[in-house]
C-alpha atoms as a printed R data frame, in Angstrom:
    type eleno elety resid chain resno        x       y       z
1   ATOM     1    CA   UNK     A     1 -112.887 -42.072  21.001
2   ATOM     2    CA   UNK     A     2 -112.592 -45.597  19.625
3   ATOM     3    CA   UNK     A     3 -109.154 -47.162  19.153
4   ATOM     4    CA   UNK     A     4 -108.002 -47.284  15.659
5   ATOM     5    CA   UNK     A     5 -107.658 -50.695  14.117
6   ATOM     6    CA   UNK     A     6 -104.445 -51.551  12.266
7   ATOM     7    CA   UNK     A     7 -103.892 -54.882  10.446
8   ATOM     8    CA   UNK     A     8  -99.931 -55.589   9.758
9   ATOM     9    CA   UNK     A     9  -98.546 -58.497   6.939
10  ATOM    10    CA   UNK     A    10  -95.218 -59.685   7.960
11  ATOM    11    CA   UNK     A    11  -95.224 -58.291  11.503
12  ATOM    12    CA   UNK     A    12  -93.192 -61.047  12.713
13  ATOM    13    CA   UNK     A    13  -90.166 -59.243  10.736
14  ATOM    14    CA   UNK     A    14  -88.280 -56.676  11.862
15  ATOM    15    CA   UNK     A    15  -90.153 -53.420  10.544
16  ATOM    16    CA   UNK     A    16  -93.388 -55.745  11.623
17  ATOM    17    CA   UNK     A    17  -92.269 -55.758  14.877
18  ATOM    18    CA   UNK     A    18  -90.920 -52.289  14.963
19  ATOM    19    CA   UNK     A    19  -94.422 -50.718  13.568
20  ATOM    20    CA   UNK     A    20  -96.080 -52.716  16.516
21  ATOM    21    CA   UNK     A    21  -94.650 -51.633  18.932
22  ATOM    22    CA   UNK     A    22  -94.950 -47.831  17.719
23  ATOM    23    CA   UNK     A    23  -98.850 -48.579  17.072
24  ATOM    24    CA   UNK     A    24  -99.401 -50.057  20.142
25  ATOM    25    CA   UNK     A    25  -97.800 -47.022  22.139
26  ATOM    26    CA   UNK     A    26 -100.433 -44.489  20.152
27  ATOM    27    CA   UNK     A    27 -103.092 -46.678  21.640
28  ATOM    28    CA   UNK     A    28 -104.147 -48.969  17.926
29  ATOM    29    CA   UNK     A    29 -105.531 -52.314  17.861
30  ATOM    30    CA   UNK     A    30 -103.096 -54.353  16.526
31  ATOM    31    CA   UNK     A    31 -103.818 -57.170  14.161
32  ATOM    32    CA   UNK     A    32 -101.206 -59.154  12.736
33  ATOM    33    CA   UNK     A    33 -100.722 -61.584   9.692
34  ATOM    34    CA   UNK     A    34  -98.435 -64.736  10.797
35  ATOM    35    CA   UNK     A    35  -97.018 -67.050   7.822
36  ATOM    36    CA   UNK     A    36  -97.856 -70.647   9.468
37  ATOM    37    CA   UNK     A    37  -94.631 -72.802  10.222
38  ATOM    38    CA   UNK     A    38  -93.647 -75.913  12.139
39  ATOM    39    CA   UNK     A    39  -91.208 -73.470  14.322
40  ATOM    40    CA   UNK     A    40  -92.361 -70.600  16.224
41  ATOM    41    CA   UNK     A    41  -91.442 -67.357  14.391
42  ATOM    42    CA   UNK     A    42  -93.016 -64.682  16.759
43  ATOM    43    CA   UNK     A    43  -89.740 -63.883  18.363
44  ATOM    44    CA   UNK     A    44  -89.483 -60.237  17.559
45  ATOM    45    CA   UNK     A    45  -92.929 -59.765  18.911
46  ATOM    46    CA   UNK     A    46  -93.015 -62.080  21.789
47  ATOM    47    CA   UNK     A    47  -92.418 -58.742  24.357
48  ATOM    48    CA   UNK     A    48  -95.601 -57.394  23.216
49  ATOM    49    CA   UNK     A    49  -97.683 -60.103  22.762
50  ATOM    50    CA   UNK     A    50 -100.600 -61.190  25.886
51  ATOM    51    CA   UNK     A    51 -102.775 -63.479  26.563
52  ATOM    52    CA   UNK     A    52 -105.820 -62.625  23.655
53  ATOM    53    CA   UNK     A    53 -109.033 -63.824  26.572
54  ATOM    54    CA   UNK     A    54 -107.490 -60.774  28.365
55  ATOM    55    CA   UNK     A    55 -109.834 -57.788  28.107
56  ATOM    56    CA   UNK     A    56 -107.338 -55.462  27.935
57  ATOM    57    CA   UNK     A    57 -105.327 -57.297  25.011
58  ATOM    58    CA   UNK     A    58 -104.684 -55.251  21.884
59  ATOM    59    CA   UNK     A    59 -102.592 -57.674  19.739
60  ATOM    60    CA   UNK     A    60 -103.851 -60.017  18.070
61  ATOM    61    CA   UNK     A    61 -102.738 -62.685  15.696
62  ATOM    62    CA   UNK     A    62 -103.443 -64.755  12.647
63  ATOM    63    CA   UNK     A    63 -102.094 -67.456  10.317
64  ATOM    64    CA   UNK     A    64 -102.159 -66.234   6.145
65  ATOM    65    CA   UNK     A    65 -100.028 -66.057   3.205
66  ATOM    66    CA   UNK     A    66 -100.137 -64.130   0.420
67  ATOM    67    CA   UNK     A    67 -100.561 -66.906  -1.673
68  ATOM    68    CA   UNK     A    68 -104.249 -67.135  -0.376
69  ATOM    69    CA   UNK     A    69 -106.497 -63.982  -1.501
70  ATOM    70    CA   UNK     A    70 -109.085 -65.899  -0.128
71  ATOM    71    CA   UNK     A    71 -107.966 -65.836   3.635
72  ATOM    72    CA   UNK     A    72 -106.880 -62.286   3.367
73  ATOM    73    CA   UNK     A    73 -110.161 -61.227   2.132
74  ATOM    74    CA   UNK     A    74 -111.837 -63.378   5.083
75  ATOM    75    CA   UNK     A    75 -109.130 -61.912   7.810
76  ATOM    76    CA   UNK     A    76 -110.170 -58.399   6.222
77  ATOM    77    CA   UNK     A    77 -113.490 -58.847   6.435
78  ATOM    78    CA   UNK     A    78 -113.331 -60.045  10.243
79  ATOM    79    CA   UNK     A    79 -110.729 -57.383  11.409
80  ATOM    80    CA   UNK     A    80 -112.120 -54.392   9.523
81  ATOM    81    CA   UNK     A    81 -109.164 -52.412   9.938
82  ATOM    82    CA   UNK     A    82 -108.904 -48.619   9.711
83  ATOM    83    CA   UNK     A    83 -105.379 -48.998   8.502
84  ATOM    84    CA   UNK     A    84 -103.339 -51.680   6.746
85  ATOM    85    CA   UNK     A    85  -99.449 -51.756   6.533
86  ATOM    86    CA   UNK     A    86  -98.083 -54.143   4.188
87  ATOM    87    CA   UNK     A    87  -95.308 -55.287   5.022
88  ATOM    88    CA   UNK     A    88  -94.664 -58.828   4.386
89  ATOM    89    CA   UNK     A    89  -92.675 -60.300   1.300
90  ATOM    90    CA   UNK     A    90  -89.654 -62.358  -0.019
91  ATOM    91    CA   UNK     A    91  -87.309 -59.562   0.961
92  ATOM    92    CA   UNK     A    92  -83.727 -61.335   0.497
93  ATOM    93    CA   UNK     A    93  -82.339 -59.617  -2.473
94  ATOM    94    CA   UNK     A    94  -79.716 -62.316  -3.413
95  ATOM    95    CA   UNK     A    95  -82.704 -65.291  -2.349
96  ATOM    96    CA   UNK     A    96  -84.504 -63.700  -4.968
97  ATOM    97    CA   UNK     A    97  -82.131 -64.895  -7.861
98  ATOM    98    CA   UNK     A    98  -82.239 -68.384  -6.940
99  ATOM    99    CA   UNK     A    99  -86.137 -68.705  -6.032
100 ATOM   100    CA   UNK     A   100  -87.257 -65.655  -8.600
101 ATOM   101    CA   UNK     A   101  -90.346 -67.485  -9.207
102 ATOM   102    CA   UNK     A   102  -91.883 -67.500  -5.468
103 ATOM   103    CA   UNK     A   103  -90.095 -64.122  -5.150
104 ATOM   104    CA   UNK     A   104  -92.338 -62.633  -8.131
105 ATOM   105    CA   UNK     A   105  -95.482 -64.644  -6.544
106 ATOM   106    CA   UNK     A   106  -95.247 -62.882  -2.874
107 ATOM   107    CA   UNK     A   107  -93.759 -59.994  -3.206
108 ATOM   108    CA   UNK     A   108  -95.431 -58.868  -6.731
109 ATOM   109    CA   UNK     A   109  -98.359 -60.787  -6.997
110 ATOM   110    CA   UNK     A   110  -98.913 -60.958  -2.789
111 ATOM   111    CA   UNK     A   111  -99.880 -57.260  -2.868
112 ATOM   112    CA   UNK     A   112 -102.716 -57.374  -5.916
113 ATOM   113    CA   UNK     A   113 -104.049 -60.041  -3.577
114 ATOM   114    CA   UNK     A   114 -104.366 -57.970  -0.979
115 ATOM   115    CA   UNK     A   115 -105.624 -55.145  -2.820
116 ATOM   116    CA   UNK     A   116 -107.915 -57.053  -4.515
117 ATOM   117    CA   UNK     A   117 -109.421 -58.428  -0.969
118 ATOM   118    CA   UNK     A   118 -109.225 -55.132   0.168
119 ATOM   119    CA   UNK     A   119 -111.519 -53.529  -2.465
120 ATOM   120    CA   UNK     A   120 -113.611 -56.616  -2.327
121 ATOM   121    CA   UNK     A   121 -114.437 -56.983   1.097
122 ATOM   122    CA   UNK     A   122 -115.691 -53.019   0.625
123 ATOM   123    CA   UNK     A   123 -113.329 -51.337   2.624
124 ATOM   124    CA   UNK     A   124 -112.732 -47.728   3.250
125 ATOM   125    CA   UNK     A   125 -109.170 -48.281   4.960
126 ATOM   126    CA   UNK     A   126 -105.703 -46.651   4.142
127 ATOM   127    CA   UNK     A   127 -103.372 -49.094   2.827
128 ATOM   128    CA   UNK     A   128  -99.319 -48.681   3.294
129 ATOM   129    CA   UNK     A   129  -97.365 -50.564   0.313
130 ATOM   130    CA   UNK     A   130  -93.618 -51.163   1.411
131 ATOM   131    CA   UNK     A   131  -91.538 -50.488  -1.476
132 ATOM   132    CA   UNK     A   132  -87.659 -50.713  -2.233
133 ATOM   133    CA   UNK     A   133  -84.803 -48.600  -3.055
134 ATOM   134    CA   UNK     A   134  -84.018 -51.920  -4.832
135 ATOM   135    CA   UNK     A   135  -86.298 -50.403  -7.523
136 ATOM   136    CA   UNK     A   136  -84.075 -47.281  -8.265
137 ATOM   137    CA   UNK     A   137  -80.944 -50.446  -8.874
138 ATOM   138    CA   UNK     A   138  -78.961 -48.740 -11.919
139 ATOM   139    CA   UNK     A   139  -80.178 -45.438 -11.830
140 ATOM   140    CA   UNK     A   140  -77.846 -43.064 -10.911
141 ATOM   141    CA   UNK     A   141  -77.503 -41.580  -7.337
142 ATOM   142    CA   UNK     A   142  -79.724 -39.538  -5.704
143 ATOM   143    CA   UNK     A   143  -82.884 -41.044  -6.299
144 ATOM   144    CA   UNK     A   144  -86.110 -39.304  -5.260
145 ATOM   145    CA   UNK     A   145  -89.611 -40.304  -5.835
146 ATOM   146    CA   UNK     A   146  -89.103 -38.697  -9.799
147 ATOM   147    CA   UNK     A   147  -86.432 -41.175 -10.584
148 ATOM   148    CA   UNK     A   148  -87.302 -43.588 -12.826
149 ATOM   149    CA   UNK     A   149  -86.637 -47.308 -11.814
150 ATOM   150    CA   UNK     A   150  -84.053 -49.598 -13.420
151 ATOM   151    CA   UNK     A   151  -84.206 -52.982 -11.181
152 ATOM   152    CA   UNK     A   152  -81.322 -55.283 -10.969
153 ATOM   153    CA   UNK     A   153  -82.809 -58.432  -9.376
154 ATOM   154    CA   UNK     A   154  -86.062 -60.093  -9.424
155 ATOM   155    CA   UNK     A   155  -87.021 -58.914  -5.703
156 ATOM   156    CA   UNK     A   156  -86.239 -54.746  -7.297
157 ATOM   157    CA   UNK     A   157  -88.646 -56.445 -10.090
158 ATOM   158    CA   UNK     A   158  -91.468 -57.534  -8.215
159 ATOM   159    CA   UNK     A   159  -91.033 -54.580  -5.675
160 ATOM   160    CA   UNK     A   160  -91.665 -52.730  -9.353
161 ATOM   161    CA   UNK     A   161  -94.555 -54.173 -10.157
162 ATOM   162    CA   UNK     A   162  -95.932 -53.656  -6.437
163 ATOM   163    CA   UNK     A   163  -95.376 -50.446  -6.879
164 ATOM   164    CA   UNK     A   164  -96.990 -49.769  -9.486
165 ATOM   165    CA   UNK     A   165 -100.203 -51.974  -8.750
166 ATOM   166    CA   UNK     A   166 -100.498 -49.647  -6.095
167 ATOM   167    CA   UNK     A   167 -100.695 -46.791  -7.795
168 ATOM   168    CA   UNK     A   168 -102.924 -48.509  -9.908
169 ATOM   169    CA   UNK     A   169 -105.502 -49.271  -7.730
170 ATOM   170    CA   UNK     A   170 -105.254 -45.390  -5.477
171 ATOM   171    CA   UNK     A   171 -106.235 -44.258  -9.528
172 ATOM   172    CA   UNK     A   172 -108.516 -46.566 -10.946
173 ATOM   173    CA   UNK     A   173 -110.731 -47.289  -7.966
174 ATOM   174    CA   UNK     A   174 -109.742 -43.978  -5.359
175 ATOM   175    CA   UNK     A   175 -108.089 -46.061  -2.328
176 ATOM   176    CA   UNK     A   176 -106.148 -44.548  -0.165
177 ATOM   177    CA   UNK     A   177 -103.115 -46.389  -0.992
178 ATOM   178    CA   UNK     A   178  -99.133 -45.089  -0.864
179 ATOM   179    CA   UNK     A   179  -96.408 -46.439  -1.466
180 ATOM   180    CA   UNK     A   180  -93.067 -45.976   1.194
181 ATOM   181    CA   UNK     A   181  -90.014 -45.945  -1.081
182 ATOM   182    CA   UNK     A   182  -87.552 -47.199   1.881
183 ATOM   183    CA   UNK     A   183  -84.031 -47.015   1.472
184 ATOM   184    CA   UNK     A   184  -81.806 -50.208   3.953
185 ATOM   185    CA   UNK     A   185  -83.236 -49.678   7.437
186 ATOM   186    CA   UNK     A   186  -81.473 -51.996   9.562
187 ATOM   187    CA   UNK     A   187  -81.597 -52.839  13.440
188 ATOM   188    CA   UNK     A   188  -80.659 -55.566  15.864
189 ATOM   189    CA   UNK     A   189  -83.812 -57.592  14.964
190 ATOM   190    CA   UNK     A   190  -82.226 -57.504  11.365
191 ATOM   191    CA   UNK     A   191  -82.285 -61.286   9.791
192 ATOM   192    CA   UNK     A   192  -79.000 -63.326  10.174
193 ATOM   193    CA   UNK     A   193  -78.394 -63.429   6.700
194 ATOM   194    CA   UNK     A   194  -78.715 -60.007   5.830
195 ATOM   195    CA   UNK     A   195  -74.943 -58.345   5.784
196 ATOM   196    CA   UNK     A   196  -75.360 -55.270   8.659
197 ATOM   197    CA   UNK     A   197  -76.701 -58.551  10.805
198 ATOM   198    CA   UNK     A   198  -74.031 -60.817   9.544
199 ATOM   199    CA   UNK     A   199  -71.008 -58.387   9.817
200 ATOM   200    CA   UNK     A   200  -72.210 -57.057  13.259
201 ATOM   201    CA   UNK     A   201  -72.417 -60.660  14.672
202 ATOM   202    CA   UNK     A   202  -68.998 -61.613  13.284
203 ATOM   203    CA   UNK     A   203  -67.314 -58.371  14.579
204 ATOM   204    CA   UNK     A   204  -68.748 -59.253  18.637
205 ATOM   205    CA   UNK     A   205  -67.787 -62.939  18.069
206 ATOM   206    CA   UNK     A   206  -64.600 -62.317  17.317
207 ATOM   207    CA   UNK     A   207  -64.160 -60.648  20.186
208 ATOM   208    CA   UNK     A   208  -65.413 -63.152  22.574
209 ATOM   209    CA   UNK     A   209  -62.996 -65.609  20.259
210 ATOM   210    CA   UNK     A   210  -66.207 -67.976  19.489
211 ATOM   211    CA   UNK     A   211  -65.214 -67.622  15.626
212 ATOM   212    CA   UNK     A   212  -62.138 -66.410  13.576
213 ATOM   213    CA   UNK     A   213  -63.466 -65.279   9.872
214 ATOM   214    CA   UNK     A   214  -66.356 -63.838   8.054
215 ATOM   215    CA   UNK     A   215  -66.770 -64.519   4.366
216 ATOM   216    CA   UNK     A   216  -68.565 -61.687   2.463
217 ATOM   217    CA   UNK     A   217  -69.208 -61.100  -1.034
218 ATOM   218    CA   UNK     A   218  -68.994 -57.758  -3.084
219 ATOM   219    CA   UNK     A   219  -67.608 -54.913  -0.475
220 ATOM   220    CA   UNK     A   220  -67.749 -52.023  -2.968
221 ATOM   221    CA   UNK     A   221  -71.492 -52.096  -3.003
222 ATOM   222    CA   UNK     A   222  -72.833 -48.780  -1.497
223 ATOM   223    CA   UNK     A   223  -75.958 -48.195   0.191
224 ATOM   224    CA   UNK     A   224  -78.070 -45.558   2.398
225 ATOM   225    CA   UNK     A   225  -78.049 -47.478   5.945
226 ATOM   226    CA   UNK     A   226  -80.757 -45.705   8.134
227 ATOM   227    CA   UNK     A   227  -82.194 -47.145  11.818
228 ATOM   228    CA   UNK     A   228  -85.723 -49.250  11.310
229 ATOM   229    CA   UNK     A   229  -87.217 -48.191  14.710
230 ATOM   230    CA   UNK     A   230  -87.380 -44.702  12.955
231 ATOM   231    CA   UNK     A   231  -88.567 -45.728   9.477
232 ATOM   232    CA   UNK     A   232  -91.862 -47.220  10.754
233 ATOM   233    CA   UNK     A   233  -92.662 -43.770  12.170
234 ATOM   234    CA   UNK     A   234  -92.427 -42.279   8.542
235 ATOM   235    CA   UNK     A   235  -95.104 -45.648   7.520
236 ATOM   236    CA   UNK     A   236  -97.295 -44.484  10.305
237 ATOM   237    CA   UNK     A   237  -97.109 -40.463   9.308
238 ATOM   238    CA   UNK     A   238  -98.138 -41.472   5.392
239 ATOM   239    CA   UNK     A   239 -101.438 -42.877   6.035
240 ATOM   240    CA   UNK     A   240 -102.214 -39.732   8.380
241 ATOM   241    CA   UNK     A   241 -101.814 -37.041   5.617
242 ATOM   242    CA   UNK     A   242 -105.239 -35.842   4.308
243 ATOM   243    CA   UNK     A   243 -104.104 -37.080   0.487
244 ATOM   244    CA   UNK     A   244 -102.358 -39.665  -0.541
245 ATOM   245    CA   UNK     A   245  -99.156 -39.956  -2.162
246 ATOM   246    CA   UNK     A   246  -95.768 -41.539  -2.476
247 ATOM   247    CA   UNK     A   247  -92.680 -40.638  -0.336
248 ATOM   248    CA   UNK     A   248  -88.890 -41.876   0.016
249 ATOM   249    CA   UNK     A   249  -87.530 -42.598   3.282
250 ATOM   250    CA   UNK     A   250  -83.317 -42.618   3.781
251 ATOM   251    CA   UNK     A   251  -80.561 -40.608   5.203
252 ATOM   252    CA   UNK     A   252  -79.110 -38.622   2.243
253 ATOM   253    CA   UNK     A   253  -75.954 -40.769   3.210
254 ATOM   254    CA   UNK     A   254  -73.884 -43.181   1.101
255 ATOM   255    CA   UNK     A   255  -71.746 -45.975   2.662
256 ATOM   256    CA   UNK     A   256  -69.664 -49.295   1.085
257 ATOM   257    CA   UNK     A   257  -69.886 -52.794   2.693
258 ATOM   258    CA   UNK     A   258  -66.304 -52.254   3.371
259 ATOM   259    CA   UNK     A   259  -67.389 -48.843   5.432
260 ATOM   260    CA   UNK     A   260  -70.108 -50.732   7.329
261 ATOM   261    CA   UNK     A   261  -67.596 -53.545   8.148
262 ATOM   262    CA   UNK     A   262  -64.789 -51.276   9.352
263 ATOM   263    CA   UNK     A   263  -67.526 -49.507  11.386
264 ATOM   264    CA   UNK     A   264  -68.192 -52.629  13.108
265 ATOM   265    CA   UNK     A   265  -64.691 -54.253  13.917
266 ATOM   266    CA   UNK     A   266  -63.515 -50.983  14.929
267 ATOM   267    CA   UNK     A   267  -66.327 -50.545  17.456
268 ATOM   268    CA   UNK     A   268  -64.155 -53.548  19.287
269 ATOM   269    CA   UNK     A   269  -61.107 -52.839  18.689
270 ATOM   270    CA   UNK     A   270  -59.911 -55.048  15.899
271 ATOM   271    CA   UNK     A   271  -58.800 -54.431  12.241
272 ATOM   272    CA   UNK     A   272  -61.466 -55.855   9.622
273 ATOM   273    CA   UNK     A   273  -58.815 -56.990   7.134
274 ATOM   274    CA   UNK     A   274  -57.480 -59.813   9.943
275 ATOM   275    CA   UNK     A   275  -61.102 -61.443   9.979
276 ATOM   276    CA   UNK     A   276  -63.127 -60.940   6.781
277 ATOM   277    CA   UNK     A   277  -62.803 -63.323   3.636
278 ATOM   278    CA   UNK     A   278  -64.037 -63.401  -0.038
279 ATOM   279    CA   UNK     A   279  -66.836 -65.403  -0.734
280 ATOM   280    CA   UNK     A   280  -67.822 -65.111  -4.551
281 ATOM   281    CA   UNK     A   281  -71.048 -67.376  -3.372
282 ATOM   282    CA   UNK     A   282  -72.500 -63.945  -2.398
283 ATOM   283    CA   UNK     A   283  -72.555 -62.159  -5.297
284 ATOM   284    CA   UNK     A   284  -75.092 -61.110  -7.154
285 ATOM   285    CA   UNK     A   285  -75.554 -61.760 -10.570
286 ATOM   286    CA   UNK     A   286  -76.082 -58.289 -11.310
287 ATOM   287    CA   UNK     A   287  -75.641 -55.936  -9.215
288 ATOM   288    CA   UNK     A   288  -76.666 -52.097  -7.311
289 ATOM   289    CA   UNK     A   289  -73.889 -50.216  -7.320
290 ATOM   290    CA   UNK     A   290  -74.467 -46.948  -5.274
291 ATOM   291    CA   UNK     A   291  -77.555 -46.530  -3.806
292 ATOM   292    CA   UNK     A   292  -78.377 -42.701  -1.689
293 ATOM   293    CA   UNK     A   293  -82.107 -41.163  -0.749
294 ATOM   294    CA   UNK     A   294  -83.362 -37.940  -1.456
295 ATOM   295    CA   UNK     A   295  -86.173 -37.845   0.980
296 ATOM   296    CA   UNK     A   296  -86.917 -33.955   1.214
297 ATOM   297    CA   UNK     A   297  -90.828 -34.711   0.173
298 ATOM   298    CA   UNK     A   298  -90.873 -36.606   3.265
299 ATOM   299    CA   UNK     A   299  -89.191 -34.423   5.321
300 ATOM   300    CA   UNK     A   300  -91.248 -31.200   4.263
301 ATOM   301    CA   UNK     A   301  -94.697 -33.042   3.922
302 ATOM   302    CA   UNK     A   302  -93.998 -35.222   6.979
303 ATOM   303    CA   UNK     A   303  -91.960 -33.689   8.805
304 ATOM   304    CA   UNK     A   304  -89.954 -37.097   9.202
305 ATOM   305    CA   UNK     A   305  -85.976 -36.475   9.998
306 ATOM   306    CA   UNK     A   306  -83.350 -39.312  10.426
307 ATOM   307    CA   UNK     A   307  -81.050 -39.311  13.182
308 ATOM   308    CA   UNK     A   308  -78.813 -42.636  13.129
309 ATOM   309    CA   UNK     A   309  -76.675 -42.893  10.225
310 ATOM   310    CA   UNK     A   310  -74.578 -45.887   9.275
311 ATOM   311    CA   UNK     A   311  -71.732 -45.652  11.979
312 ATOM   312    CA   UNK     A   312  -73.987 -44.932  14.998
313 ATOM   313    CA   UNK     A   313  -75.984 -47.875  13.327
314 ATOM   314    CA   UNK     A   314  -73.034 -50.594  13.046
315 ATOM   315    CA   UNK     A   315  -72.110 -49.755  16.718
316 ATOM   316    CA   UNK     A   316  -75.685 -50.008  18.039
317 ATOM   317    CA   UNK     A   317  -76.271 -53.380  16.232
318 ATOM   318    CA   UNK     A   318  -72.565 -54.627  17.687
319 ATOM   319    CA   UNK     A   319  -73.490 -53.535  21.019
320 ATOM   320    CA   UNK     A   320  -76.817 -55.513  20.760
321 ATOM   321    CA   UNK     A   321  -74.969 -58.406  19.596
322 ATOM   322    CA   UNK     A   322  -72.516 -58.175  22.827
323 ATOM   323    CA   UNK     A   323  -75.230 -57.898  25.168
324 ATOM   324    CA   UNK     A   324  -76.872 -61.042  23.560
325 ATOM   325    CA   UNK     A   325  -73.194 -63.054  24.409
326 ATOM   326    CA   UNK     A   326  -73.221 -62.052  27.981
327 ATOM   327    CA   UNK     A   327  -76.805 -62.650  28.391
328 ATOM   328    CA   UNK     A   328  -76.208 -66.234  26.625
329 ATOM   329    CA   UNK     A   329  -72.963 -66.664  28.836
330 ATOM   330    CA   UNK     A   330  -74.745 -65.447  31.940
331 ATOM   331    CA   UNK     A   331  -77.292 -68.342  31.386
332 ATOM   332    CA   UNK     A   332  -74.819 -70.950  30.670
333 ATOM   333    CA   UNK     A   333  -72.855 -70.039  33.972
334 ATOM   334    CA   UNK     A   334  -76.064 -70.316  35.752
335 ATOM   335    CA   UNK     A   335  -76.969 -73.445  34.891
336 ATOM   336    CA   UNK     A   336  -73.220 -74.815  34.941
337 ATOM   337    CA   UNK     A   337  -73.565 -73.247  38.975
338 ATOM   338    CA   UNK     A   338  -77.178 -75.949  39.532
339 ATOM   339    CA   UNK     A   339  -75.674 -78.612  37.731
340 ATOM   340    CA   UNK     A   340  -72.083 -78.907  40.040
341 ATOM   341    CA   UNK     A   341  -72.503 -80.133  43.542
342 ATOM   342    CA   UNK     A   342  -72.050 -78.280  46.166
343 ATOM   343    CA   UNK     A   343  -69.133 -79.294  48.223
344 ATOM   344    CA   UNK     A   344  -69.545 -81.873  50.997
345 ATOM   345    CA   UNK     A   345  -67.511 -80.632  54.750
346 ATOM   346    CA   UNK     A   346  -64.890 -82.439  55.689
């Protein structure tokens, strides 16, 4: 049987890179779209990533935006994939207050343009869109795929109207196109600046004693925290049902900021209240107060289950974080050991 061709948007992030890897294990061709920048940003993906002259190479990648239907319809028309997961957006939710304008462009706008391409170019593929629990914002706890959506920023807006262009397009022309409503999926590739990343890096440098303090923002905020490496499995199991439709993905679990931190500082024996400040740059302007998935439809129609809630989650990610310090401090004695002379006999 021939391979299976998948083309990925924003593979370089951390579902991207997640969704790669589980692709690449079930034997797919694996195309994916890179944003083009004057610093590498293929980190996440660098493990799975060969030489493309060798015949055996199944990953492949290529510079695009989603500003440019023009080069997705082009990258489309050369990959011909059998599936495409899109994945890539302006996904900071507080970024999306100050730069709403780009946010609306790429994340909104970015997936009629590849749509658009998509039904173009001619294709037959199946098209994953990743939506947001960011949608549900206001609405009151659970939300399933009946709730109706009241967004709170302009990323839950243009997630929205993604959404909904989706749906749009599966009706009006009869793609094969779903939507994944994901609840927070976090993991060790997490971004920096996102606050499971943040909080988890704070709690293991503290403990080395390379930094004091961690300044956070609102710490009542409650979300559904659930383990990326498993959410890309419930992307993949959508575009393999024999109809298309539109499924959450979360835990059923509801956890504070505060919870998440304690989780973490705990993990290494220290008491969050010694090292964590108040930062009112980090607010929101409005914000999501309580946030927790019903994802039954998925689990009955896809049989997908979570395992790794939020405190198996905050000490995984602070156990990654430790292992990057010793691997970092590992280095730096190794090179401190070439660098010193060796001692001359008397």
């Amino acid at each position: 049987m021939t391979a299976k061709t998948a083309l990925i948007t924003g593979i370089t992030g951390q579902d991207g890179s997640y969704l790669a890897e589980l692709l690449l294990d079930k034997g797919y061709v694996v195309h994916g779209i890179v944003r083009r920048a004057s610093t590498f940003n293929t980190q996440r993906i660098e493990h799975l990533y060969e030489d493309p002259h060798h015949p055996q190479a199944r990953l492949f990648l290529y510079y695009g935006d989603l500003t440019d239907g023009t080069r997705l319809a082009g990258l489309l028309e050369k990959v011909q994939p059998d599936e495409v997961y899109h994945l890539a957006a302006q996904s900071h939710v507080r970024v999306s207050f100050d730069e709403p304008e780009f946010t609306g462009n790429t994340t909104g706008l970015g997936t009629t343009r590849l749509l658009e391409a998509i039904r173009s170019v001619g294709l037959s593929c199946r098209f994953y869109q990743a939506s947001s629990s960011e949608m549900f914002g206001a609405a009151p706890p659970p939300q399933c795929e009946t709730t109706p959506f009241h967004p709170r920023s302009p990323y839950g807006v243009a997630k929205v109207y993604a959404y909904w262009v989706t749906r749009n397009y599966r009706e009006a022309y009869g793609m094969y196109a779903v939507n994944g409503i994901l609840f927070n999926h976090e993991s060790p590739r997490r971004g920096p600046t996102f606050v499971t990343r943040k909080v988890a890096t704070a709690a293991a440098r503290v403990k080395a004693g390379l930094q004091d303090v961690v300044y956070l923002g609102n710490l009542d905020a409650r979300r559904d925290w659930g383990y990326a490496a498993e959410y890309v499995e419930a992307m993949w199991l959508m575009l393999q049902q024999d109809e298309p439709n539109d499924y959450v993905v979360a835990t059923g679990t509801s956890h504070s900021v505060r919870d998440f931190v304690e989780y973490c500082f705990a993990h290494v024996g220290l008491d969050w209240r010694d090292h964590v400040r108040f930062d009112a740059r980090y607010l929101r302007p409005s914000e999501v107060d309580d946030l927790v998935g019903d994802a039954s439809l998925a689990e009955r129609v896809l049989g997908w289950r979570p395992t790794v809630r939020a405190p198996e989650l905050a000490r995984l990610m602070v156990d990654a974080e430790l292992d990057m310090l010793r691997h970092s401090a590992g280095l730096m004695d190794a090179a401190t050991e070439r660098m010193v002379p060796a001692p001359t006999a008397r």
